[in-house]
VEXZATI-147899 format. One record per residue (C-alpha): y negated, x, z. Coordinates in steps of 0.25 Angstrom, whole numbers. Layout:
! VEXZATI-147899
+-------+-------+-------+
!    py !    px !    pz !
+-------+-------+-------+
!     Y !     X !     Z !
...
+-------+-------+-------+
This chain:
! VEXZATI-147899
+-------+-------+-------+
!    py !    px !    pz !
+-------+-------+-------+
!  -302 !   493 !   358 !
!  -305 !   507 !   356 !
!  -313 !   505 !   345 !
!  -321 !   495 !   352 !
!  -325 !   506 !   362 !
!  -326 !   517 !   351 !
!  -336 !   507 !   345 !
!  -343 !   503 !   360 !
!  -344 !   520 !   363 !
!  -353 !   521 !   351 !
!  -359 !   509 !   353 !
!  -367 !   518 !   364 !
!  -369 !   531 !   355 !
!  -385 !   532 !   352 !
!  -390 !   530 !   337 !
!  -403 !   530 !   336 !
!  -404 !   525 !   322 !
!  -393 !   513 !   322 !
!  -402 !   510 !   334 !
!  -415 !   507 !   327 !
!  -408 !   495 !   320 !
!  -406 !   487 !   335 !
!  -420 !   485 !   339 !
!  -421 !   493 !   354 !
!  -429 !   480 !   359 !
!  -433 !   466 !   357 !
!  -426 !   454 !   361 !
!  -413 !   459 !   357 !
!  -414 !   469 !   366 !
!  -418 !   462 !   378 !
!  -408 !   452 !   377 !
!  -396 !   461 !   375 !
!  -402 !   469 !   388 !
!  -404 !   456 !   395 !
!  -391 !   449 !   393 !
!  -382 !   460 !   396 !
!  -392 !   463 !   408 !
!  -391 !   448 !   413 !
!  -375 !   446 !   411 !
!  -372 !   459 !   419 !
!  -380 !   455 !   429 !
!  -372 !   441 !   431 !
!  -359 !   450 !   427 !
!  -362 !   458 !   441 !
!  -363 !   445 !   448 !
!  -349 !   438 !   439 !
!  -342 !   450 !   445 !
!  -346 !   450 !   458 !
!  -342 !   434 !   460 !
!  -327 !   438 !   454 !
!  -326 !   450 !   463 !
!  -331 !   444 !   477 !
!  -323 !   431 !   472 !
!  -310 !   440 !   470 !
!  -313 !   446 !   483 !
!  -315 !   433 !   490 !
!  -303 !   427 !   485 !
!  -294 !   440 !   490 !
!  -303 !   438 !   504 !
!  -300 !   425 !   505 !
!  -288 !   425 !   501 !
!  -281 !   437 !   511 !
!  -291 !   431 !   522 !
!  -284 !   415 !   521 !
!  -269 !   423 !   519 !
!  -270 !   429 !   532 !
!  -274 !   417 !   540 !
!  -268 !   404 !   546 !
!  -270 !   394 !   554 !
!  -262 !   387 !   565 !
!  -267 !   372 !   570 !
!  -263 !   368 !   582 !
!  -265 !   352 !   584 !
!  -259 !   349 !   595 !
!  -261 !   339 !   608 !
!  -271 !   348 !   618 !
!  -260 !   348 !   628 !
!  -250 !   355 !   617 !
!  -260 !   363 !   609 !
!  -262 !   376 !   617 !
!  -246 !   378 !   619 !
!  -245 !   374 !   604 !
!  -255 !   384 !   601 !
!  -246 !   395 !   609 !
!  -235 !   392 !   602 !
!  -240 !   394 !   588 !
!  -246 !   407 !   593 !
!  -233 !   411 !   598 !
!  -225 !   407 !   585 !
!  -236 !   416 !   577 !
!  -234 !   428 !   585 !
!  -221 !   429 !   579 !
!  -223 !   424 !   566 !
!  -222 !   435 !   556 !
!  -234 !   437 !   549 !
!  -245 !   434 !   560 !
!  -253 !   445 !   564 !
!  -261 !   435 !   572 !
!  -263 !   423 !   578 !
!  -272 !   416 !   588 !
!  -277 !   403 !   593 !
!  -293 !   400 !   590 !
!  -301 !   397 !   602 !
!  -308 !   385 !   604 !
!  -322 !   393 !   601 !
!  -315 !   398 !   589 !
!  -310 !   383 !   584 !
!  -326 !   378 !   588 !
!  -332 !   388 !   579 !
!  -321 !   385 !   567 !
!  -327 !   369 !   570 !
!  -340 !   370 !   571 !
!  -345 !   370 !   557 !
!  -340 !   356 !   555 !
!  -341 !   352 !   571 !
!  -353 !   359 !   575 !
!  -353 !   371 !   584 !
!  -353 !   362 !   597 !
!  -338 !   356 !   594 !
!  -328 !   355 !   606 !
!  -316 !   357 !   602 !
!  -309 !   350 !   614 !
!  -317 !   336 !   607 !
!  -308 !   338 !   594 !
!  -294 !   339 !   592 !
!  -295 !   352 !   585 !
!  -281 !   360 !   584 !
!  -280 !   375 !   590 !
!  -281 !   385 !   578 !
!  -273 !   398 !   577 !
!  -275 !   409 !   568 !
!  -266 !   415 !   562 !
!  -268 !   429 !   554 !
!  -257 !   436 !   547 !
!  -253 !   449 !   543 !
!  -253 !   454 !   528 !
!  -239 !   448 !   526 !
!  -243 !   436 !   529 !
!  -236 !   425 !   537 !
!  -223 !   412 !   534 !
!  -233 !   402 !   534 !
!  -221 !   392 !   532 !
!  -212 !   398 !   543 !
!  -223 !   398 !   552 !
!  -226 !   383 !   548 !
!  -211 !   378 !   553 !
!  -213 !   386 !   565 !
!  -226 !   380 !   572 !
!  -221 !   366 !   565 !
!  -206 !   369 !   575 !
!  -214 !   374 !   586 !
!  -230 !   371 !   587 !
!  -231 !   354 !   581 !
!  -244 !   356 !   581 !
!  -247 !   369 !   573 !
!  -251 !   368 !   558 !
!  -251 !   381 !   550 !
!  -262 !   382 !   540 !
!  -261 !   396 !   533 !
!  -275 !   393 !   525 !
!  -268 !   394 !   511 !
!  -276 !   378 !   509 !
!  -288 !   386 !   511 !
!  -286 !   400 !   503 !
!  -281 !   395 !   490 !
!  -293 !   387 !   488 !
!  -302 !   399 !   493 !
!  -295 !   410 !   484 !
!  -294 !   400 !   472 !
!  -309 !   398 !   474 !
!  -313 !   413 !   474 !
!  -302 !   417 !   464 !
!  -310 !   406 !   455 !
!  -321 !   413 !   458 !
!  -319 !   427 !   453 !
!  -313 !   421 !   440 !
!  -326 !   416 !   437 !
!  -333 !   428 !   441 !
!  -324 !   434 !   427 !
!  -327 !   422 !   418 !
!  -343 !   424 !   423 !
!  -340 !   438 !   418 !
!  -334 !   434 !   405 !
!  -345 !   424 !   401 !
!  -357 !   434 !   406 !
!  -350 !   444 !   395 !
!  -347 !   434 !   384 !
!  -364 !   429 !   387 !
!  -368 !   445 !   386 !
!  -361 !   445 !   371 !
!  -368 !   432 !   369 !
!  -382 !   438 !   372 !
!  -378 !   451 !   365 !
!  -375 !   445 !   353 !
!  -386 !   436 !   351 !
!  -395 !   449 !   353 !
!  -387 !   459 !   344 !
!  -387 !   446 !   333 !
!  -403 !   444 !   335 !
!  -404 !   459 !   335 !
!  -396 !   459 !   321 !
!  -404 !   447 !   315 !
!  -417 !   453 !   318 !
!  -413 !   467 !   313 !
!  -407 !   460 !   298 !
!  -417 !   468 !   291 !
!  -415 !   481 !   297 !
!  -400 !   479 !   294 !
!  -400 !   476 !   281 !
!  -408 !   489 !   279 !
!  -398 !   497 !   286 !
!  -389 !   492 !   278 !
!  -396 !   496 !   264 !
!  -397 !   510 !   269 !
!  -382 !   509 !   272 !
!  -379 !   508 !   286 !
!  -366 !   500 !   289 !
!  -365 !   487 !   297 !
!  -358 !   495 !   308 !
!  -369 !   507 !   308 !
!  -377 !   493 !   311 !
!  -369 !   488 !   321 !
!  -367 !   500 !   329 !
!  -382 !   498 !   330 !
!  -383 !   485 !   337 !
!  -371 !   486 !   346 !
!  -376 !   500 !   352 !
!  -389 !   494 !   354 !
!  -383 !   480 !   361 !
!  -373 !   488 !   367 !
!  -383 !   497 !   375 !
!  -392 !   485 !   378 !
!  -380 !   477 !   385 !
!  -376 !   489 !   393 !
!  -388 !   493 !   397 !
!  -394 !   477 !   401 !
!  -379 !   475 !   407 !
!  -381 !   488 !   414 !
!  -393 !   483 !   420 !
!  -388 !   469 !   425 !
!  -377 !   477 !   430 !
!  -386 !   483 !   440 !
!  -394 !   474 !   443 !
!  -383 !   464 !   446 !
!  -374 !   475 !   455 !
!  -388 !   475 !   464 !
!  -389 !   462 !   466 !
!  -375 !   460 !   470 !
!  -375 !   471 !   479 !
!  -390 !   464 !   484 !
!  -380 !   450 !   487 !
!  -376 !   448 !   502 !
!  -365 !   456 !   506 !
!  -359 !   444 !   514 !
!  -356 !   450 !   527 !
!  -357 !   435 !   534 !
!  -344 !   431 !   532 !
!  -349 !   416 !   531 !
!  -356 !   419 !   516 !
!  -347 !   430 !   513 !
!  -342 !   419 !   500 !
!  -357 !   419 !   496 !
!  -362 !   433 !   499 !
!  -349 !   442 !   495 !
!  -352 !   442 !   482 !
!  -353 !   457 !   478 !
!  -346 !   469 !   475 !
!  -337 !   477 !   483 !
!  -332 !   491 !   482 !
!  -327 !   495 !   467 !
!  -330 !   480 !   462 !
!  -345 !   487 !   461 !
!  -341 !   496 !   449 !
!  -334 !   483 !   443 !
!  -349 !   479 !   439 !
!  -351 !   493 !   430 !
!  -342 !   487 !   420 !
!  -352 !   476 !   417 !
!  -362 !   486 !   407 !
!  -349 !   491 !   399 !
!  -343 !   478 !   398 !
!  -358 !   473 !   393 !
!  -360 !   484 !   384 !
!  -346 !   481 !   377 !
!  -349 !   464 !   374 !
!  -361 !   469 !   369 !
!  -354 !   478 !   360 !
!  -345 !   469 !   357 !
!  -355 !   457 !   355 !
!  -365 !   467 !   345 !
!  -352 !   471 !   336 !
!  -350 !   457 !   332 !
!  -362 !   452 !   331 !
!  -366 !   464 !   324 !
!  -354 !   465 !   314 !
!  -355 !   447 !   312 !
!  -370 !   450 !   309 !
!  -370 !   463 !   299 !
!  -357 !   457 !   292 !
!  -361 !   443 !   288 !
!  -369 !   440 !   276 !
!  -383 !   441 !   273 !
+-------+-------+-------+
């Protein structure tokens, strides 16, 4: 390892005469720039879907936790002294901060995507709703289940664990492939850079074989092509980096809770210096790509 990086440290040191043997311009150049260029942009963007995945997961997550539900389906002669009791059994239930019944505007609202915004509730049999939000200890979901079973028939107890594993399975799933997206956008910038430093090489046979008659060795030659990729893929990825951290930051914010899913995706706080690593990280597959196509290339037979 630490030769690796002794080796990557002079991979940056100027030498204006090894440097004459990579051509400064041409294709290989422009693809090198390019690729790395183009694969940091969509790196910005690989890290930004793990991230807000990572955070939406812990969001939705603590959110469901914390939450419950209480249905009261009861007979409308029984349903308001049912609804009484089960308040009454969750104010002395350990682990409820708070409790209380929705109204019949609040229950109206929660129908009327599916019922329109014109639903009387007094038309359907629909249950009284509690919510129930507990405190960071959290709540005996069980106990609390054998309680309003013994004194409130009609209660049913959903503490929205149904709902949340799904969710956090989901955006769990999500920020994995944001990484394997990150892993493939690096294993596709060795890809590119090798195909350049290998064209670069093959147009360069003449040059190289000179070099070599006036003695320079296969790894004065090398150094050569791996400073020169080397540079071009940080300095490409460093431009792709940028640009691709403005158009993040340009993305909506999602302060309308309703698309937050689609318009959270971003940064936040010191997840915006994670994208900084993305020019080293570039700058070290090409340096790593270059060696070995360099040393495959000068060591096999002419």
């Amino acid at each position: 390892m630490k030769g690796l990086r002794a080796q990557l440290v002079r991979a940056f040191q100027p030498d204006t005469q090894a440097d004459r043997v990579v051509p400064p311009s041409g294709f290989t150049a422009q693809l090198t720039l390019f690729a790395a260029g183009a694969m940091a942009f969509l790196a910005v963007f690989a890290l930004a879907l793990s991230l807000a995945a990572g955070r939406l997961a812990e969001q939705w997550g603590s959110e469901l936790a914390r939450s419950a539900t209480i249905r009261i389906a009861a007979p409308d002669d029984q349903q308001q002294a049912q609804t009484n009791a089960a308040l009454r059994i969750l104010e002395t239930t350990r682990g409820v901060a708070q409790a209380r019944a929705l109204s019949n505007e609040e229950q109206a609202a929660l129908l009327a995507p599916w019922f329109g915004a014109e639903l009387e509730l007094d038309s359907l049999p629909v249950p009284r709703l509690i919510e129930v939000i507990e405190t960071e200890e959290g709540m005996d979901a069980a106990g609390l289940r054998l309680r309003l079973a013994a004194e409130v028939p009609g209660a049913m107890l959903d503490d929205h664990s149904r709902w949340r594993a799904p969710l956090v399975k989901a955006a769990s799933r999500l920020k994995m492939l944001g990484w394997v997206s990150s892993v493939l956008i690096a294993a596709v910038t060795a890809a590119m850079v090798t195909l350049a430093a290998n064209a670069a090489l093959a147009a360069n046979a003449q040059v190289i074989s000179v070099l070599r008659l006036v003695g320079a060795t296969d790894d004065y030659i090398a150094r050569a092509f791996i400073r020169r990729f080397t540079l071009r893929a940080l300095i490409g990825a460093l431009v792709g980096m940028v640009l691709g951290m403005i158009a993040v930051l340009l993305l909506p914010g999602g302060e309308d809770e309703t698309a937050s899913f689609l318009t959270g995706l971003g940064f936040q706080g010191l997840h915006w210096l994670v994208p900084l690593l993305i020019p080293p990280l570039a700058a070290a597959v090409a340096f790593i790509a270059t060696r070995m196509a360099a040393r495959r290339t000068l060591e096999s037979p002419t």
